[in-house]
Biopython code that builds the backbone (N, CA, C, O; Angstrom):
import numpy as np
from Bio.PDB.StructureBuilder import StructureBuilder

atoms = [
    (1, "UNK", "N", (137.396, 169.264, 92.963)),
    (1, "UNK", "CA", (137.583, 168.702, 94.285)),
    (1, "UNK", "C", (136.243, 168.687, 95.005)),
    (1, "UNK", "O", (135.389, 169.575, 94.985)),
    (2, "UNK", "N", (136.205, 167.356, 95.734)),
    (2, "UNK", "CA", (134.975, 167.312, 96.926)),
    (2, "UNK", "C", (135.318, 167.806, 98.029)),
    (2, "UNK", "O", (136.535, 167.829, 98.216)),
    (3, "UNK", "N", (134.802, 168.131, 98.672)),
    (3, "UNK", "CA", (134.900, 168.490, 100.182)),
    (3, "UNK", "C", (133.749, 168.200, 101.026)),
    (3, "UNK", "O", (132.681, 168.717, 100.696)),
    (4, "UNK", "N", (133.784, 167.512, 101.984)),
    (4, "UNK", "CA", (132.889, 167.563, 102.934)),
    (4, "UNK", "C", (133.431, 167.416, 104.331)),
    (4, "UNK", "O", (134.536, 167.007, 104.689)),
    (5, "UNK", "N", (132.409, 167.841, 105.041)),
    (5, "UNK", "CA", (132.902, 168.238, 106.954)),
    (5, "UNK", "C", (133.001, 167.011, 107.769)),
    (5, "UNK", "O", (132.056, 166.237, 107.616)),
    (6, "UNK", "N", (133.844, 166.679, 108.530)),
    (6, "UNK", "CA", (133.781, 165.460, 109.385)),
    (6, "UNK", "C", (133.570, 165.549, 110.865)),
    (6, "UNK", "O", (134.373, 165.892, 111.732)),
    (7, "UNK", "N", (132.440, 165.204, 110.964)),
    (7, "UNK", "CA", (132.477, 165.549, 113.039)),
    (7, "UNK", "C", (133.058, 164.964, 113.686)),
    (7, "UNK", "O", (132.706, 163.883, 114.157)),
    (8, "UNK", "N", (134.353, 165.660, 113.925)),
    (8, "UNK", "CA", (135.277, 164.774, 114.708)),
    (8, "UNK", "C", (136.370, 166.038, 115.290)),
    (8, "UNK", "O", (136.621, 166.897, 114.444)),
    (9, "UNK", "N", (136.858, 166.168, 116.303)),
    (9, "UNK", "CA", (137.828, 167.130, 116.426)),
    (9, "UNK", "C", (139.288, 166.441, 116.963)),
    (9, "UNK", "O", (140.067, 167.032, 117.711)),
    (10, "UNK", "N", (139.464, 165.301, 116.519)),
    (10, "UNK", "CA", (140.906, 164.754, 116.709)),
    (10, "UNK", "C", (141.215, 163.810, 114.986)),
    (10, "UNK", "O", (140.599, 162.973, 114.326)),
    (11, "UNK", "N", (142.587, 164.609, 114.852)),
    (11, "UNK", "CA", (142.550, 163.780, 113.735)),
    (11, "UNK", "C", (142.846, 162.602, 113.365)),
    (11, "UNK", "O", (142.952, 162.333, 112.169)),
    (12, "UNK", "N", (143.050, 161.591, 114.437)),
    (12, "UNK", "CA", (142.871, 160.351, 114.503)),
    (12, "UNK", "C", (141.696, 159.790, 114.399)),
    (12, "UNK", "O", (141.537, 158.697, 113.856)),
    (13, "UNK", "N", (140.583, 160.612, 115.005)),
    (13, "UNK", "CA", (139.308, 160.336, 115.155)),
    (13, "UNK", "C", (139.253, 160.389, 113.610)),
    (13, "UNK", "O", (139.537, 159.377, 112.970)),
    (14, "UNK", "N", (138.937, 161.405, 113.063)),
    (14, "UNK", "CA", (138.567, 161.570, 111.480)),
    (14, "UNK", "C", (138.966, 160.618, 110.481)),
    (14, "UNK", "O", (138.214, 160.105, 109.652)),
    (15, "UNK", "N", (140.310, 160.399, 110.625)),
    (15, "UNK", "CA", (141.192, 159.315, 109.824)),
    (15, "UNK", "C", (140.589, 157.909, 109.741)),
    (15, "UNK", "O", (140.239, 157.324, 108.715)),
    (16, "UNK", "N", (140.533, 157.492, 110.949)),
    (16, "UNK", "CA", (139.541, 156.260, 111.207)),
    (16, "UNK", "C", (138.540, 155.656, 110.571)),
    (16, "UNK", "O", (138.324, 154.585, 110.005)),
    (17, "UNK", "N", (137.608, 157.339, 111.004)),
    (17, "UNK", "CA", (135.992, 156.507, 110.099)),
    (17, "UNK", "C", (136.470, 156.831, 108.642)),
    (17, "UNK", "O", (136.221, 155.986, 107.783)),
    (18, "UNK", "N", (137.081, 157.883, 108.311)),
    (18, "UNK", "CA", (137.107, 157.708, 106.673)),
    (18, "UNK", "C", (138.293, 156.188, 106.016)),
    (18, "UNK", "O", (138.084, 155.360, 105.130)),
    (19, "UNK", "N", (139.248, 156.348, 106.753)),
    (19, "UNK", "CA", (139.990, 155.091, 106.407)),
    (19, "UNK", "C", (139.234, 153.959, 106.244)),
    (19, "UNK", "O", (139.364, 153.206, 105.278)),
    (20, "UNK", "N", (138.247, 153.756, 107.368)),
    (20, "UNK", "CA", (137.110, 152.438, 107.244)),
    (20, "UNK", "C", (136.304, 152.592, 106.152)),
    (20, "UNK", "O", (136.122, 151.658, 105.371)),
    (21, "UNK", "N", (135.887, 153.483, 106.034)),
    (21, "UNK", "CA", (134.891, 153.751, 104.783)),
    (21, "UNK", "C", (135.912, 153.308, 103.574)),
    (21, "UNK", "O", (135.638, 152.327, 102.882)),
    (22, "UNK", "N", (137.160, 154.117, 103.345)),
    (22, "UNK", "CA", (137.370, 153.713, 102.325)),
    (22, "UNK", "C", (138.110, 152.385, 102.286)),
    (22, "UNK", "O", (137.657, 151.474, 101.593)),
    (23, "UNK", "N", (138.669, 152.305, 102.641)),
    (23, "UNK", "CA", (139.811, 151.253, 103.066)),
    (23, "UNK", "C", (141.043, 151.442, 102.360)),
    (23, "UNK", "O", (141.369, 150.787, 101.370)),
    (24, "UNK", "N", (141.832, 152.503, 102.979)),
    (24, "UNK", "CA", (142.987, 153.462, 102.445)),
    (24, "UNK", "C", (143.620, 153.466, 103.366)),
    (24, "UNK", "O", (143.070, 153.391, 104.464)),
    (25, "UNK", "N", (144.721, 153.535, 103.278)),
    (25, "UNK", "CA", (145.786, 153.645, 104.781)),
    (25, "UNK", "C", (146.794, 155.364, 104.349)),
    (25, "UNK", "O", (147.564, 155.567, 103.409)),
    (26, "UNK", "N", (146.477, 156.049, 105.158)),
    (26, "UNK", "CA", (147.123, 157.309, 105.380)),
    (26, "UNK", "C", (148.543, 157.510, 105.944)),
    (26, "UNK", "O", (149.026, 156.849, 106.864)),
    (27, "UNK", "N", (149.177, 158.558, 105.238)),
    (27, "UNK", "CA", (150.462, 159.264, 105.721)),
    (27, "UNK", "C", (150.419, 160.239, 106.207)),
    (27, "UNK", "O", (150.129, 161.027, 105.306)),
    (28, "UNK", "N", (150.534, 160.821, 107.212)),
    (28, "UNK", "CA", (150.829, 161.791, 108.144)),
    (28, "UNK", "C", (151.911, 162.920, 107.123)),
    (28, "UNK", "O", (153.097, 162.721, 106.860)),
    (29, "UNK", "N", (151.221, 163.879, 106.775)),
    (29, "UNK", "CA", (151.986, 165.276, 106.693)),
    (29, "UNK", "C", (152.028, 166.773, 107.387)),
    (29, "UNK", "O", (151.192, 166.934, 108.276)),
    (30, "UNK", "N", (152.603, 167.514, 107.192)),
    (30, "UNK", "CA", (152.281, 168.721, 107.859)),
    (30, "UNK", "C", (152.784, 169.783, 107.023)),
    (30, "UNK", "O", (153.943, 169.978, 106.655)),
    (31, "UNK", "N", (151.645, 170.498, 106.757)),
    (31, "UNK", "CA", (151.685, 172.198, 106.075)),
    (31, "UNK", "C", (151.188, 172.689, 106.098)),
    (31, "UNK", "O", (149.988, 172.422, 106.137)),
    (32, "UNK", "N", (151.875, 174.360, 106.096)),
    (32, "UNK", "CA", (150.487, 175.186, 107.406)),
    (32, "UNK", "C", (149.513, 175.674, 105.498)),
    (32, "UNK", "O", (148.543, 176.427, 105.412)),
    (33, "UNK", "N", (150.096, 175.065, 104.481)),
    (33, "UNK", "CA", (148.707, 175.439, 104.026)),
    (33, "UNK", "C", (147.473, 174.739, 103.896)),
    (33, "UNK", "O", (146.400, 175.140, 103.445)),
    (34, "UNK", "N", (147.798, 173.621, 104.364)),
    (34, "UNK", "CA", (146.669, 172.683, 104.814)),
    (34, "UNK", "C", (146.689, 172.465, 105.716)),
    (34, "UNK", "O", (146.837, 171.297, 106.076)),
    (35, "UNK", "N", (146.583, 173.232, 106.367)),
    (35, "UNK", "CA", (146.192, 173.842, 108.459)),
    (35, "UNK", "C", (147.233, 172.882, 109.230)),
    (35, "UNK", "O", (146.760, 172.330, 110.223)),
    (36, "UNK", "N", (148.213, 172.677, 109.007)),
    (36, "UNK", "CA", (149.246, 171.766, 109.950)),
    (36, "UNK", "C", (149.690, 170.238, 109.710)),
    (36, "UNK", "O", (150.233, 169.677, 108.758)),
    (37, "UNK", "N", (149.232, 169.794, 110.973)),
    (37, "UNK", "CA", (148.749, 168.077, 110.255)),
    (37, "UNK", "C", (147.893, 167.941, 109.735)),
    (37, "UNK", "O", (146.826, 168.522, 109.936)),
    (38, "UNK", "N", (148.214, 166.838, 108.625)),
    (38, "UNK", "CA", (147.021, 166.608, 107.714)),
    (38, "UNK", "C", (147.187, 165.375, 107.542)),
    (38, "UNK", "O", (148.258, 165.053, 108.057)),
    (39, "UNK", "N", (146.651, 164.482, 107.060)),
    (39, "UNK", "CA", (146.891, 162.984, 106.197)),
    (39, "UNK", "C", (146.164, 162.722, 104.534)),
    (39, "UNK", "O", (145.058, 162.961, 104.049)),
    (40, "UNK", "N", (147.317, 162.168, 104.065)),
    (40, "UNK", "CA", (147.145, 161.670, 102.501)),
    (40, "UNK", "C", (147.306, 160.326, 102.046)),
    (40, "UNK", "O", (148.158, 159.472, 102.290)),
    (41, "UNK", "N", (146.086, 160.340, 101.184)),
    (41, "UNK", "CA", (146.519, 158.895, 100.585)),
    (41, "UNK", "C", (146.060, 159.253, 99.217)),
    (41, "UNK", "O", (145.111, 159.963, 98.885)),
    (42, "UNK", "N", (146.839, 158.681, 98.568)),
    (42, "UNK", "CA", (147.012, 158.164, 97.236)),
    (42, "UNK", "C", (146.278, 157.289, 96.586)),
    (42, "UNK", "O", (146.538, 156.096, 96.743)),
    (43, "UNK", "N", (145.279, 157.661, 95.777)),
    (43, "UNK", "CA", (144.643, 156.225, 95.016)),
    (43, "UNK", "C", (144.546, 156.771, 93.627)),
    (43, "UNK", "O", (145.097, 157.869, 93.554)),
    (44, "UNK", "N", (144.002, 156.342, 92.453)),
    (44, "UNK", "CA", (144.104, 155.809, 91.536)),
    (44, "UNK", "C", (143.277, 157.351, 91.015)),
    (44, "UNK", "O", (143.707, 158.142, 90.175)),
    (45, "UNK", "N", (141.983, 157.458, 91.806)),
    (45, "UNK", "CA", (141.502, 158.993, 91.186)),
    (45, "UNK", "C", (142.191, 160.097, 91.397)),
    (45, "UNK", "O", (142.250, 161.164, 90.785)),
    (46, "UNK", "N", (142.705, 159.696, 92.345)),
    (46, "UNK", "CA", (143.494, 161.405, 92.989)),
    (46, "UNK", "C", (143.907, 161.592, 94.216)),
    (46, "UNK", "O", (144.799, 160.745, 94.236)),
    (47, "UNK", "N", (143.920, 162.012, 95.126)),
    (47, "UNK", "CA", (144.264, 162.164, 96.327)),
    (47, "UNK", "C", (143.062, 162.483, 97.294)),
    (47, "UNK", "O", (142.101, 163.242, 97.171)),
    (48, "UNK", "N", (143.475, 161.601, 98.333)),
    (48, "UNK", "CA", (142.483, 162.178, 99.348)),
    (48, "UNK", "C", (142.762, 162.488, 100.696)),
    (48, "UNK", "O", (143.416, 161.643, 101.307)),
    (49, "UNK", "N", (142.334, 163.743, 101.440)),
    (49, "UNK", "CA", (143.201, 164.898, 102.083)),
    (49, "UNK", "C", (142.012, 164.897, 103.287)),
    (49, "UNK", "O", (140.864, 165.310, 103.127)),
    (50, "UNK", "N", (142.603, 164.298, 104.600)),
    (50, "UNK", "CA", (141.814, 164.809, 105.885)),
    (50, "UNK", "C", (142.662, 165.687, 106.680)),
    (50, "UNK", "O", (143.694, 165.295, 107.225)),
    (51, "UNK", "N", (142.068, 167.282, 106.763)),
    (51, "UNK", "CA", (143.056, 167.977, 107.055)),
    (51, "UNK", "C", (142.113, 169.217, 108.202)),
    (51, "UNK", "O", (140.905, 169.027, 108.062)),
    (52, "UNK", "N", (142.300, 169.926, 108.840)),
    (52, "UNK", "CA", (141.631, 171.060, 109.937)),
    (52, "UNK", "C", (141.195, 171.816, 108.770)),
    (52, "UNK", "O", (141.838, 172.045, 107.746)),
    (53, "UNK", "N", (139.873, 172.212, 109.105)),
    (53, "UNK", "CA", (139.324, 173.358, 108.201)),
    (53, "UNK", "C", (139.692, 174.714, 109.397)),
    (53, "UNK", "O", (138.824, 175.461, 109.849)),
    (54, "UNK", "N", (141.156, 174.783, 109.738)),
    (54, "UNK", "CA", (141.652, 176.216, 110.350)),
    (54, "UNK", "C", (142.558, 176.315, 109.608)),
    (54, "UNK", "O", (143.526, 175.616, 109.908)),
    (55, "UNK", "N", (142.690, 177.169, 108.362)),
    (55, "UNK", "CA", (143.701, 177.986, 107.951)),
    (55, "UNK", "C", (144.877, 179.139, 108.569)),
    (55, "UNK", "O", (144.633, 180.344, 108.632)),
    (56, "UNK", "N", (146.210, 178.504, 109.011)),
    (56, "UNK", "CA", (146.961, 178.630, 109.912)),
    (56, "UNK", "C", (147.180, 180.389, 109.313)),
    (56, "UNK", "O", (146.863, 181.458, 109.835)),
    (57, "UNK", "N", (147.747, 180.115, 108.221)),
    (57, "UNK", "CA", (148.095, 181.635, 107.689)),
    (57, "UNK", "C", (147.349, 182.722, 107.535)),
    (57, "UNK", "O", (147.861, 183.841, 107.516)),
    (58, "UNK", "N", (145.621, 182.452, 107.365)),
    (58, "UNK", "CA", (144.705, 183.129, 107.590)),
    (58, "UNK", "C", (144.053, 183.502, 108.920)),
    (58, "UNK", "O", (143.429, 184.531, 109.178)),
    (59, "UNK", "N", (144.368, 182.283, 109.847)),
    (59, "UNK", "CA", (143.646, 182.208, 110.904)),
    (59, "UNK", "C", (142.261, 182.399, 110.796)),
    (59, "UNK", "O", (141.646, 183.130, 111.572)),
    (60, "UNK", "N", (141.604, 181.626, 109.641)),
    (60, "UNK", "CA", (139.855, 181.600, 108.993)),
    (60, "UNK", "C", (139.707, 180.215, 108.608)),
    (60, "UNK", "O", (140.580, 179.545, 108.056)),
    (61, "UNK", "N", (138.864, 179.931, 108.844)),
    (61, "UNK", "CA", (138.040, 178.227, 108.220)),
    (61, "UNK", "C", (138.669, 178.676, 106.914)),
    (61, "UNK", "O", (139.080, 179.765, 106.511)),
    (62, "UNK", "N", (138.586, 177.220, 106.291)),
    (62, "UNK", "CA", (139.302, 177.210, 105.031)),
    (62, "UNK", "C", (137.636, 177.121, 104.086)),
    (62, "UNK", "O", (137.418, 177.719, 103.032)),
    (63, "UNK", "N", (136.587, 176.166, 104.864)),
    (63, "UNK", "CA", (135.295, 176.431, 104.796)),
    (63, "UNK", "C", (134.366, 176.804, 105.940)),
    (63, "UNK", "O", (134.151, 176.381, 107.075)),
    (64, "UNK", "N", (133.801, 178.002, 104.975)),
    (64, "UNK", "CA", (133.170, 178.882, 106.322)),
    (64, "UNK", "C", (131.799, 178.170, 106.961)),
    (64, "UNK", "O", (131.627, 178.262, 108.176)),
    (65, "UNK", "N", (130.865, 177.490, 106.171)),
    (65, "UNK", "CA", (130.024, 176.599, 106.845)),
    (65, "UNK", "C", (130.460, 175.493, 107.766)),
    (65, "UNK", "O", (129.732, 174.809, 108.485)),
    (66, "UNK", "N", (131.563, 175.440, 107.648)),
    (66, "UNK", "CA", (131.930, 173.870, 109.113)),
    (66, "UNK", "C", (132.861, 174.875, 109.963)),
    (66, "UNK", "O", (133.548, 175.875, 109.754)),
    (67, "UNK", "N", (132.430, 173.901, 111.227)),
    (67, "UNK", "CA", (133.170, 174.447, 111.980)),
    (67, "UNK", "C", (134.675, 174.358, 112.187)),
    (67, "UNK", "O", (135.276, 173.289, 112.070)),
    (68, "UNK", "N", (135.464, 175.882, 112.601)),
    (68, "UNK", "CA", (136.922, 175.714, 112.679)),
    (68, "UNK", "C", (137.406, 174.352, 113.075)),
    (68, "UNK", "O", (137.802, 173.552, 112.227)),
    (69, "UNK", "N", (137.387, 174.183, 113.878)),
    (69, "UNK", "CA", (137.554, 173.076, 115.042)),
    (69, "UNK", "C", (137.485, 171.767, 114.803)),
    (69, "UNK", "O", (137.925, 170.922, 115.582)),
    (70, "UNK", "N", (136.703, 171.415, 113.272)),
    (70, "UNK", "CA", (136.268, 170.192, 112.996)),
    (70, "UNK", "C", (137.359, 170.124, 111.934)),
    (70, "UNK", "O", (138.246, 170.946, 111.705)),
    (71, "UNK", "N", (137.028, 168.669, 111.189)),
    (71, "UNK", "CA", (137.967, 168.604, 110.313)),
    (71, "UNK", "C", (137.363, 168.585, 109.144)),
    (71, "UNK", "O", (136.134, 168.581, 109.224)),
    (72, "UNK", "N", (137.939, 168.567, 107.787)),
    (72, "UNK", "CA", (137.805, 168.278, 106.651)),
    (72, "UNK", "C", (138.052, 167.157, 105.685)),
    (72, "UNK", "O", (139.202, 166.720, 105.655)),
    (73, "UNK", "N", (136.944, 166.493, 104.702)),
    (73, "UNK", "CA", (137.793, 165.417, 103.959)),
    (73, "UNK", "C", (137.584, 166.238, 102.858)),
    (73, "UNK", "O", (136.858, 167.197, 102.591)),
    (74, "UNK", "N", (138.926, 165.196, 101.974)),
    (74, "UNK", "CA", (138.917, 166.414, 100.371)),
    (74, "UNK", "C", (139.481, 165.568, 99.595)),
    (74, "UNK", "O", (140.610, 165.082, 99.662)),
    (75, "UNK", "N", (138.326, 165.344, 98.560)),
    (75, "UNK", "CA", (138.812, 164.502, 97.362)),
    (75, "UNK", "C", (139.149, 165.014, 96.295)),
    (75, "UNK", "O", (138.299, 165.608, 95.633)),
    (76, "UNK", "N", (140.883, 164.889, 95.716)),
    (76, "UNK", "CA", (141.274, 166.238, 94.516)),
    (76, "UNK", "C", (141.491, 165.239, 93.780)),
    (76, "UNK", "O", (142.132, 164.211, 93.999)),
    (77, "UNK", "N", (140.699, 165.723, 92.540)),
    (77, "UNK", "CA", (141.420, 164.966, 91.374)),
    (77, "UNK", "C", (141.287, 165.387, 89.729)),
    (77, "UNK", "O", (141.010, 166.580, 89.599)),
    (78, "UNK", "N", (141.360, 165.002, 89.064)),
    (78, "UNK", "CA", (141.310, 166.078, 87.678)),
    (78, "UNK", "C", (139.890, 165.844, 87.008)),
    (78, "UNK", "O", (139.546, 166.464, 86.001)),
    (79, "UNK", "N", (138.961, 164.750, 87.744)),
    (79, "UNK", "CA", (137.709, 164.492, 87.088)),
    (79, "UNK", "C", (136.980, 164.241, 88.671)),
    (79, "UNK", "O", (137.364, 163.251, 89.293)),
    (80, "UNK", "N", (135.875, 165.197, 89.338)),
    (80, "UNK", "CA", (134.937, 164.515, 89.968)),
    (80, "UNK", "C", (134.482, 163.546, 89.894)),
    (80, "UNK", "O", (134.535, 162.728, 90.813)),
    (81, "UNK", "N", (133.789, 163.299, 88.581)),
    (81, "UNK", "CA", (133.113, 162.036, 88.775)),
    (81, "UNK", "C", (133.620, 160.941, 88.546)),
    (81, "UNK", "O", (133.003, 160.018, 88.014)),
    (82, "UNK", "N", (134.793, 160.887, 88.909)),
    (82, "UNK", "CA", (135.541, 159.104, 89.228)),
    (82, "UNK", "C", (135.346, 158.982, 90.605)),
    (82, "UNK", "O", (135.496, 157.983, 91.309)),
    (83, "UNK", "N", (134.916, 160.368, 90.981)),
    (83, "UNK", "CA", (134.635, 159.584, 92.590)),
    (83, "UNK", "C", (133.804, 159.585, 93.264)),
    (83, "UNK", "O", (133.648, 160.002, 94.411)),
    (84, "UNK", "N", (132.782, 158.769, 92.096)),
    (84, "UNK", "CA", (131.379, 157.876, 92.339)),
    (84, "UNK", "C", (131.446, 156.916, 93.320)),
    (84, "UNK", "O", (130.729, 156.771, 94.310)),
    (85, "UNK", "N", (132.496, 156.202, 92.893)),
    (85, "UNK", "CA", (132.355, 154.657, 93.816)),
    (85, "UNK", "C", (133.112, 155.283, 95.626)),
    (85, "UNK", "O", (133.203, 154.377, 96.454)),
    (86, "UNK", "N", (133.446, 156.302, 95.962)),
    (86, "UNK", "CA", (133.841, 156.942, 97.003)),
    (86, "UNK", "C", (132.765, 157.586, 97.664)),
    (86, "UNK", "O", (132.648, 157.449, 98.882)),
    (87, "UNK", "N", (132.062, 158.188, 97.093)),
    (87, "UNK", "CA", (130.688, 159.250, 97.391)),
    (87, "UNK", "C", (129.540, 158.357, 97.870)),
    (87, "UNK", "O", (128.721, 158.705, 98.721)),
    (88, "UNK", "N", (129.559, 156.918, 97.107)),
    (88, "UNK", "CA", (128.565, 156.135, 97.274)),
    (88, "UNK", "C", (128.620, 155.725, 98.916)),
    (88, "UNK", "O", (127.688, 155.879, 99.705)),
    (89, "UNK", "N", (130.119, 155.093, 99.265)),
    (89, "UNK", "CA", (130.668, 154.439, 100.552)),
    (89, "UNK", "C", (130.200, 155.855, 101.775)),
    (89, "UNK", "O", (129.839, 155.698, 102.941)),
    (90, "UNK", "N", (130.327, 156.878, 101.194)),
    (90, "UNK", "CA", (130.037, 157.848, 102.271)),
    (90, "UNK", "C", (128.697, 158.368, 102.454)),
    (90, "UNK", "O", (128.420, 159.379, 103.099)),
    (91, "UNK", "N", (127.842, 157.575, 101.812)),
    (91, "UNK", "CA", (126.426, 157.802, 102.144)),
    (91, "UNK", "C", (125.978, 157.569, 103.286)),
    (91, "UNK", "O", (124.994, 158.174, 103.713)),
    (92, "UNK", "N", (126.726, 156.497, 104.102)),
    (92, "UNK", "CA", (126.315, 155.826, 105.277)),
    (92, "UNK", "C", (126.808, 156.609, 106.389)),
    (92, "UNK", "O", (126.226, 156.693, 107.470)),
    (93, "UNK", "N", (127.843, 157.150, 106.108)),
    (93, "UNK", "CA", (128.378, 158.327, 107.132)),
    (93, "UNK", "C", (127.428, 159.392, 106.973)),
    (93, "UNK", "O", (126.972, 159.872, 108.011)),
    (94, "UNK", "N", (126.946, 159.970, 105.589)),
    (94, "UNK", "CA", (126.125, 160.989, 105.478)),
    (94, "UNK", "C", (124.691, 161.001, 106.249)),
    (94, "UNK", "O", (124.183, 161.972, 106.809)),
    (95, "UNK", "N", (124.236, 159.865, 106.154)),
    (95, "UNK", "CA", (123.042, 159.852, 107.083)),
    (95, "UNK", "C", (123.225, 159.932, 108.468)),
    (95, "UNK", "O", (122.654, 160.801, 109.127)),
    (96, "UNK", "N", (124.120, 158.938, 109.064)),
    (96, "UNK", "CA", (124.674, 159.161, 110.769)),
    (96, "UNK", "C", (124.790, 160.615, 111.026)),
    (96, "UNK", "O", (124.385, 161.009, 112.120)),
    (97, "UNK", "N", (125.379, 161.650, 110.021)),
    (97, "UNK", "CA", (125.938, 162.958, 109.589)),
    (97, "UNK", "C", (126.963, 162.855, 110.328)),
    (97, "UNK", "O", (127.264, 163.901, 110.903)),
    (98, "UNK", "N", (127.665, 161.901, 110.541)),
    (98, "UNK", "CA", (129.334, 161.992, 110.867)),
    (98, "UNK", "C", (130.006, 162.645, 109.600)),
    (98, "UNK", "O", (131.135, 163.135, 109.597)),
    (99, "UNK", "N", (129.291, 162.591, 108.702)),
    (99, "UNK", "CA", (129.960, 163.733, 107.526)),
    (99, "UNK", "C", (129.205, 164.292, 106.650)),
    (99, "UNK", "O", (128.199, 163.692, 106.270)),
    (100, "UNK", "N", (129.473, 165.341, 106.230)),
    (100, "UNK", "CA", (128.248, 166.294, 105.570)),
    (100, "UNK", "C", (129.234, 167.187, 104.411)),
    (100, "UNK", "O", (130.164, 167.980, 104.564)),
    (101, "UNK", "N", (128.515, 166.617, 103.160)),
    (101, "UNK", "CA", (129.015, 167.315, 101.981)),
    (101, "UNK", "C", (128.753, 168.621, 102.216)),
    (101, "UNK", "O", (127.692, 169.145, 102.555)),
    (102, "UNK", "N", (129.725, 169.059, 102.025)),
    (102, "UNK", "CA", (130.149, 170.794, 101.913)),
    (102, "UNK", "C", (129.625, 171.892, 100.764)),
    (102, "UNK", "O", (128.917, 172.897, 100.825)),
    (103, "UNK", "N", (130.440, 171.084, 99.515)),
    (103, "UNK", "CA", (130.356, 171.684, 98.035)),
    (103, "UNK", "C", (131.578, 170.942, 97.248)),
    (103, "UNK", "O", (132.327, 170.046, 97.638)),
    (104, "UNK", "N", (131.517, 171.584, 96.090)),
    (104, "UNK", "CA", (132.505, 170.954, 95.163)),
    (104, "UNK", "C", (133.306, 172.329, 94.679)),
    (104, "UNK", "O", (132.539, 173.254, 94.412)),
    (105, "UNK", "N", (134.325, 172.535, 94.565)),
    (105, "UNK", "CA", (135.383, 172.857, 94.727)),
    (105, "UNK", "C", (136.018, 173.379, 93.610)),
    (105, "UNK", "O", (137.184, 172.988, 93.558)),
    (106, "UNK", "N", (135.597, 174.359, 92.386)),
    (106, "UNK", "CA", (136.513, 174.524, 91.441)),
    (106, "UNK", "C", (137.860, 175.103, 91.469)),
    (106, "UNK", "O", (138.069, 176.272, 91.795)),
    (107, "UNK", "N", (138.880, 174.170, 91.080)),
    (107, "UNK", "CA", (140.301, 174.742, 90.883)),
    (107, "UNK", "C", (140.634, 175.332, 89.883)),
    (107, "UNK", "O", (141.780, 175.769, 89.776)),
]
sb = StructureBuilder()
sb.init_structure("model")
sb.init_model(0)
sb.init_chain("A")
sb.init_seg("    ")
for serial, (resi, resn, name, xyz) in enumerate(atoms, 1):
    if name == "N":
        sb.init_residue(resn, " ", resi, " ")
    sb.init_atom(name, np.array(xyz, "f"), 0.0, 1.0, " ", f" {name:<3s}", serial, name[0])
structure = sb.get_structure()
């Protein structure tokens, strides 16, 4: 899994620029193990998860370098590198630093 931080503290806000980037349309879920509301979409590599980096049951960032308050994007899937052509689209956010790779994620 990818993970990187999104500066945004509404999760409409977050949904937005990544939806534009990718051009994915999201479902609204909620589980407190992915800090409450969250949104998912479904594509072809795997899933991709904009969700609060506040871990409800811990009451701790889920990642300790971003802030609680901000949100998280998270790309899960059974091979990282299919999600080349995703990583590429978020370069342009990466420079603005409306989003900032985190780390990668072993499950």
């Amino acid at each position: 899994m990818l993970r990187y931080g999104i500066r945004s503290r509404k999760l409409n806000e977050a949904a937005a620029l990544v939806a534009g980037a990718f051009n994915v349309s999201f479902a609204l879920h909620d589980s407190s193990y992915r800090g409450g509301d969250y949104l998912l979409a479904e594509v072809e590599e795997g899933s991709i998860f904009v969700q609060p980096n506040l871990d409800l049951l811990d009451n701790e960032p889920f990642d300790v370098k971003w802030p609680p308050d901000y949100y998280l994007l998270c790309l899960a899937g059974l091979d990282d590198e299919k999600w080349a052509s995703y990583t590429r689209l978020l370069r342009r956010l990466e420079t603005s630093q409306e989003v900032v790779f985190l780390k990668r994620v072993m499950s």
